[in-house]
DSSP file (Angstrom, degrees, kcal/mol; ACC not computed):
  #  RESIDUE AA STRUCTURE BP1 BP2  ACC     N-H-->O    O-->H-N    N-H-->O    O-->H-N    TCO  KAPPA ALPHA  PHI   PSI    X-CA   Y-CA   Z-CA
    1    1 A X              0   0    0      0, 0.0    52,-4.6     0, 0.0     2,-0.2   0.000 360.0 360.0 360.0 138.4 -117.4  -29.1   43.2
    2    2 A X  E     -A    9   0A   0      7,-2.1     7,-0.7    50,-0.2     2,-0.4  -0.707 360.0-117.3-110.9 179.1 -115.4  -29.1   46.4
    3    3 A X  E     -Ab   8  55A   0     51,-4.4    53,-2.0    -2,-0.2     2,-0.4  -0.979  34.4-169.1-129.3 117.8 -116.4  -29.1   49.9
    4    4 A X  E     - b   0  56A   0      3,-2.2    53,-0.1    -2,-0.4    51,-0.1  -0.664  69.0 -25.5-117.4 104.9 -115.0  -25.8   51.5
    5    5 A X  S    S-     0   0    0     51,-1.8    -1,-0.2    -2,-0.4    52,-0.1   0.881 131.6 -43.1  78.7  58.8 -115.1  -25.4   55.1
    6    6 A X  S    S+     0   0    0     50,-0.2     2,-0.4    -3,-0.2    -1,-0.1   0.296 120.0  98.4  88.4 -22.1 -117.9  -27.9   55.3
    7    7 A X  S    S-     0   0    0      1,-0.1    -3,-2.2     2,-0.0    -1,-0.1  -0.891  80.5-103.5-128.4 135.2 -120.0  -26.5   52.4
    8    8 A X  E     -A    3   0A   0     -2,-0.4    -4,-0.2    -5,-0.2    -5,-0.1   0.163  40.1-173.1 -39.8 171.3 -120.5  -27.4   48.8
    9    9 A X  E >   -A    2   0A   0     -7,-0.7    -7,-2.1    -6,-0.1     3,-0.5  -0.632   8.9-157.9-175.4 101.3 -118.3  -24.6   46.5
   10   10 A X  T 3   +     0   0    0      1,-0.2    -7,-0.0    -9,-0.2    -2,-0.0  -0.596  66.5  32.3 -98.3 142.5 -118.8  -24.8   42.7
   11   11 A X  T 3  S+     0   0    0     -2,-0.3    -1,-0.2     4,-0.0     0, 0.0   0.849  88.9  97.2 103.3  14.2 -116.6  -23.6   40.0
   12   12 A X    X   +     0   0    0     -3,-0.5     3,-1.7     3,-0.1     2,-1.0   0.436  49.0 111.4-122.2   2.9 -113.3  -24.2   41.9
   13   13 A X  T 3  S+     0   0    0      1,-0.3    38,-0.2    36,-0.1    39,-0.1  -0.525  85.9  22.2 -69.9 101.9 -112.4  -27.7   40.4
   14   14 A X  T 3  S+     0   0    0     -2,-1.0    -1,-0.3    36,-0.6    37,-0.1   0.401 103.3 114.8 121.2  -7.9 -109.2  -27.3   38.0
   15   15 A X    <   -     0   0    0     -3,-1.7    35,-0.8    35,-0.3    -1,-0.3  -0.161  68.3-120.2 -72.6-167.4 -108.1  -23.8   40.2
   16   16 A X     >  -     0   0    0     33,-0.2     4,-0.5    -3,-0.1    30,-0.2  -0.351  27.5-103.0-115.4-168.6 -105.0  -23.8   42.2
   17   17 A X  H  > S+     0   0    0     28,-1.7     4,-0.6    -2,-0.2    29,-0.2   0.643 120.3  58.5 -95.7  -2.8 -105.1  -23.1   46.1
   18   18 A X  H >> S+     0   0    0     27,-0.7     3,-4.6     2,-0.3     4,-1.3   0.975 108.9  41.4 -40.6 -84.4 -103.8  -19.4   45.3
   19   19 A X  H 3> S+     0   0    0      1,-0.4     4,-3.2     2,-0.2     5,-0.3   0.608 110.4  55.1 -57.3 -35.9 -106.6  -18.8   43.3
   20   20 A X  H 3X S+     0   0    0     -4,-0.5     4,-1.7     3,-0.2    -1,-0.4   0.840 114.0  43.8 -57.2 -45.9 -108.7  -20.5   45.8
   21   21 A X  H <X S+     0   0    0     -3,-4.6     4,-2.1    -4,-0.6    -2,-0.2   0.842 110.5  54.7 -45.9 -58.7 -107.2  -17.9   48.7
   22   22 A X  H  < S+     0   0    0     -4,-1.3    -2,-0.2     1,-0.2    -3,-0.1   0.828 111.0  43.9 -78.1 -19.0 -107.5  -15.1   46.7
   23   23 A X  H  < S+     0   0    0     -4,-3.2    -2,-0.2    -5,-0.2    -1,-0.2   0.965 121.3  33.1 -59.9 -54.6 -111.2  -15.7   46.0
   24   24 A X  H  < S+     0   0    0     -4,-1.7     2,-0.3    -5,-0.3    -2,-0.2   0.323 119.2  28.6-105.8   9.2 -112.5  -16.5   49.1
   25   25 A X     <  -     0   0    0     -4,-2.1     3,-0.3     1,-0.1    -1,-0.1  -0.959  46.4-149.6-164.3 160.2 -110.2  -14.3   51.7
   26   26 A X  S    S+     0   0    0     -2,-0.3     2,-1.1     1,-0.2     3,-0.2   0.882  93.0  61.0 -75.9 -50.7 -108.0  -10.9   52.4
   27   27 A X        +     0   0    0      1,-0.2     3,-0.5     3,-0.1    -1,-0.2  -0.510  56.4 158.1-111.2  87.3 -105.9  -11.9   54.5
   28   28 A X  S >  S+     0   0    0     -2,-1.1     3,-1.9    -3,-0.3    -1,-0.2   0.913  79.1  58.8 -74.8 -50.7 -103.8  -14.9   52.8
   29   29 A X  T 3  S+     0   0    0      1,-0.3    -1,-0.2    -3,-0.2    -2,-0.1   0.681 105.6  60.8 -65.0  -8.5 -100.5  -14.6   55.3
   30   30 A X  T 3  S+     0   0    0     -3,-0.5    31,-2.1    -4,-0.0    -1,-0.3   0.310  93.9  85.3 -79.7  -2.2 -103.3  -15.3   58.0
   31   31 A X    <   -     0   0    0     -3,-1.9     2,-0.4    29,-0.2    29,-0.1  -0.873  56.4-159.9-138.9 153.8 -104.2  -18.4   56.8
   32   32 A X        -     0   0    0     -2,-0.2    27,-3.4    25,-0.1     2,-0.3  -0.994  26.5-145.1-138.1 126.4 -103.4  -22.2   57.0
   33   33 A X        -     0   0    0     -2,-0.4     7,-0.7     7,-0.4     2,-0.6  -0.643   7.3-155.7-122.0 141.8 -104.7  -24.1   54.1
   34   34 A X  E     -C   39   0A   0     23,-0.3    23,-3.2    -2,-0.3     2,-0.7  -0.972   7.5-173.7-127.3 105.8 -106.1  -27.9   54.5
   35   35 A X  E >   -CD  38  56A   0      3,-6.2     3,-2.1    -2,-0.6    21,-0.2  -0.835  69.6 -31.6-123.1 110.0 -106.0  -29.9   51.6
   36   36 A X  T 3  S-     0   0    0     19,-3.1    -1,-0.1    -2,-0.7    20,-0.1   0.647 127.9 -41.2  72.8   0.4 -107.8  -33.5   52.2
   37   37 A X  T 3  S+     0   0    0      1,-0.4    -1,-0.3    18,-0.1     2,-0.3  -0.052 120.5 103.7 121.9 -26.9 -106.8  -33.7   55.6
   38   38 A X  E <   -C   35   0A   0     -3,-2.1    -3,-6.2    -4,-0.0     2,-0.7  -0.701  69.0-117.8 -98.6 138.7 -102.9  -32.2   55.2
   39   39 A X  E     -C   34   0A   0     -5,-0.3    -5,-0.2    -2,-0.3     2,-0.2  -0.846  31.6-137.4 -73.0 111.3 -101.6  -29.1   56.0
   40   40 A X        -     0   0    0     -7,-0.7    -7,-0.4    -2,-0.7     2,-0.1  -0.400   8.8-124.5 -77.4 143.6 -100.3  -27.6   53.1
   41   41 A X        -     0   0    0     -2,-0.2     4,-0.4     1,-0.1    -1,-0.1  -0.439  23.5-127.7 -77.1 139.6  -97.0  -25.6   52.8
   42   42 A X  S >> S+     0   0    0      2,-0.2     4,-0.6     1,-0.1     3,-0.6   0.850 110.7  67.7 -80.7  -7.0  -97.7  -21.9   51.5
   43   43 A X  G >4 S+     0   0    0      1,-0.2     3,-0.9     2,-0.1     4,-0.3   0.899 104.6  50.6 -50.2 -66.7  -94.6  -23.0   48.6
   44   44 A X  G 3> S+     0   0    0      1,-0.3     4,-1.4     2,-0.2    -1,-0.2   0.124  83.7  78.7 -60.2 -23.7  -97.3  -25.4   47.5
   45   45 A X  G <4 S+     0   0    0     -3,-0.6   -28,-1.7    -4,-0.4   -27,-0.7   0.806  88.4  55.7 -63.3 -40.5 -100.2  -23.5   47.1
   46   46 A X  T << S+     0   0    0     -3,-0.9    -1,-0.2    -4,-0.6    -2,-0.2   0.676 117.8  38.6 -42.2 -31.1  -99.3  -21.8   43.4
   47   47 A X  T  4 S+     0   0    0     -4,-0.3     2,-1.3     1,-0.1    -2,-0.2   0.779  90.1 102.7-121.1 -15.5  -98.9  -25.4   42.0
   48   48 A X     <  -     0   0    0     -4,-1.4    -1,-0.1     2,-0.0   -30,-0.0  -0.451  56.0-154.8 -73.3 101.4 -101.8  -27.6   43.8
   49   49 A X        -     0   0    0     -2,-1.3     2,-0.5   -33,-0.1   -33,-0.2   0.065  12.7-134.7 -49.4-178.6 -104.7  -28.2   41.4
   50   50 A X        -     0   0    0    -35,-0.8   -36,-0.6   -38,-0.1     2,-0.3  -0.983  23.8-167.5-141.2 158.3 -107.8  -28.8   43.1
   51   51 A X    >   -     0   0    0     -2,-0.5     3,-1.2   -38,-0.2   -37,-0.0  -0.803  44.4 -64.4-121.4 153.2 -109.8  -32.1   41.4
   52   52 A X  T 3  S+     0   0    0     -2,-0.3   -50,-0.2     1,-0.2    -1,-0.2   0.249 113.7  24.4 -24.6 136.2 -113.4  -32.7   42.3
   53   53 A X  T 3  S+     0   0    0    -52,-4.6    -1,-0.2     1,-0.1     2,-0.2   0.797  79.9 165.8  54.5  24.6 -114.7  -33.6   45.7
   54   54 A X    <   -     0   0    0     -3,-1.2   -51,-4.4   -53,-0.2     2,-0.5  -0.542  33.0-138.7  -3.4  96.9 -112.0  -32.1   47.1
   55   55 A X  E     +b    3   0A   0     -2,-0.2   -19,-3.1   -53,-0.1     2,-0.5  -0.836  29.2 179.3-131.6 147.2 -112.2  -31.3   51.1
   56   56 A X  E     -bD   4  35A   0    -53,-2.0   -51,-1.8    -2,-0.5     2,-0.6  -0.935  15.4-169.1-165.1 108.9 -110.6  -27.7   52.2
   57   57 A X        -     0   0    0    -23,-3.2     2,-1.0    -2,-0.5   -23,-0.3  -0.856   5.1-165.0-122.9 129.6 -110.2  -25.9   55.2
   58   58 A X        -     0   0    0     -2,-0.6     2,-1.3   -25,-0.2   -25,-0.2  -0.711  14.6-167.0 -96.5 111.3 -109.2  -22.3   55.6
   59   59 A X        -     0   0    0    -27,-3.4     2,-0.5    -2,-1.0   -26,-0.1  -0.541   5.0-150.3-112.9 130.6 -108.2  -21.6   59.0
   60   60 A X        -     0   0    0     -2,-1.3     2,-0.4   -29,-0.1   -29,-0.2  -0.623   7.4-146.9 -86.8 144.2 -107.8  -18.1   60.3
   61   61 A X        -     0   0    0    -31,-2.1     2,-0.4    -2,-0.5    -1,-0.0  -0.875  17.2-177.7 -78.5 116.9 -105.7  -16.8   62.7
   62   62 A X        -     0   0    0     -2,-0.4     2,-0.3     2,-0.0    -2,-0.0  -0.969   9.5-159.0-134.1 150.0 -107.1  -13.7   64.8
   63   63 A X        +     0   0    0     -2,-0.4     2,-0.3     2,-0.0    -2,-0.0  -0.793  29.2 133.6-121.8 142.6 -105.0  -11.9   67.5
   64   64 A X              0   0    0     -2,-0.3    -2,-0.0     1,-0.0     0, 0.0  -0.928 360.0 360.0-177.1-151.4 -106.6   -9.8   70.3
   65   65 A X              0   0    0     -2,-0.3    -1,-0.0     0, 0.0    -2,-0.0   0.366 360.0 360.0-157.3 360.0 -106.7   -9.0   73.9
């Protein structure tokens, strides 16, 4: 289990942070991925497991007017 964006999230342990993006949102060039406290680089996402207990924030960007 991780905790993503505040809330338990089972079943993602031993994924990548892709696969983790491509579950949980549409718009991946929109998004700035938080692993443990660090901003992750999007090179980095393809190859970063993600291990138990785990703390992940997806933060979106929205543009308007």
């Amino acid at each position: 289990m991780i905790i993503l964006n505040g809330e338990e999230t089972a079943n993602m342990a031993g994924k990548t942070l892709a696969d983790l993006l491509q579950e949980k949102t549409d718009m991946m060039q929109n998004v700035v991925v938080e692993l443990n406290g660090k901003i992750m680089h999007r090179e980095e996402l393809a190859n970063q497991t993600l291990s138990e207990n785990d703390h992940v924030e997806l933060i979106s960007f929205v543009g308007g007017g």
